[in-house]
C-alpha positions in Angstrom: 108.1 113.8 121.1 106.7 111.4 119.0 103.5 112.0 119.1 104.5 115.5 117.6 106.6 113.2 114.8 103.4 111.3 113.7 101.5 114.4 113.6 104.5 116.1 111.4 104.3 112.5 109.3 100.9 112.6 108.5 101.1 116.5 107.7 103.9 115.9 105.1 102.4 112.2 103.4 99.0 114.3 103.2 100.5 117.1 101.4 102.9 115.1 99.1 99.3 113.1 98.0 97.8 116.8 97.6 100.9 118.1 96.0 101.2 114.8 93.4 97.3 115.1 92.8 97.6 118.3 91.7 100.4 118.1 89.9 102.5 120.3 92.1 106.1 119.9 92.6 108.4 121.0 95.2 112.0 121.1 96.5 112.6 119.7 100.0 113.2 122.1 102.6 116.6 122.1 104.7 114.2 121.1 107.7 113.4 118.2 106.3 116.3 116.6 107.6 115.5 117.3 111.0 112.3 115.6 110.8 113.2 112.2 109.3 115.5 112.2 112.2 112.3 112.3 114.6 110.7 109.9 112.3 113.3 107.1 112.7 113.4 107.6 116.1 109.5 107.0 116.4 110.0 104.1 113.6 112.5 102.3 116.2 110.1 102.4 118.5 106.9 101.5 116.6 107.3 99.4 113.3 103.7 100.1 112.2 104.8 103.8 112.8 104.6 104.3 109.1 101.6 102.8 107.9 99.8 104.3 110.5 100.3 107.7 109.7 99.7 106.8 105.8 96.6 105.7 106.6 95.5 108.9 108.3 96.9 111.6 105.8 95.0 108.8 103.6 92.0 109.7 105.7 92.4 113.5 105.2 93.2 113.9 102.0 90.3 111.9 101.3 88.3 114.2 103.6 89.7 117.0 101.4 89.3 115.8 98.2 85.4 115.3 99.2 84.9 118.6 100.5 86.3 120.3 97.6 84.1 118.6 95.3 81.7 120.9 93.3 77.7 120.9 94.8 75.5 120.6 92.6 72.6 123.6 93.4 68.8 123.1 93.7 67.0 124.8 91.1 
């Protein structure tokens, strides 16, 4: 389904931006493979397929990033 493949996308580009801001490294999984294959068969259908989901794992990590910021306390 590839509505399930964009969600999967913007999972994996949101946790690769977590991951790389952290400093975090990591192996790819063997099911990996099995969801590039969904994501080329969404891409075929949708060129913009890519940059759409970019833009919301852009959108959460952004959203996670500000609400792991520290708050500063009223005295």
């Amino acid at each position: 389904d590839e509505n399930y493949a964009f969600e999967e996308l913007v999972a994996e580009i949101c946790a690769a931006m977590l991951c790389a801001s952290a400093g975090v490294t990591s192996s790819p999984r063997p099911d990996h493979a099995k969801y590039i294959e969904n994501w080329l068969k969404a891409l075929k259908n949708d060129k913009r397929f890519i940059f759409s989901a970019s833009a919301q794992a852009q959108k959460a990590a952004d959203y996670i990033f500000g609400a792991s910021q520290p708050t500063a306390l009223a005295a």
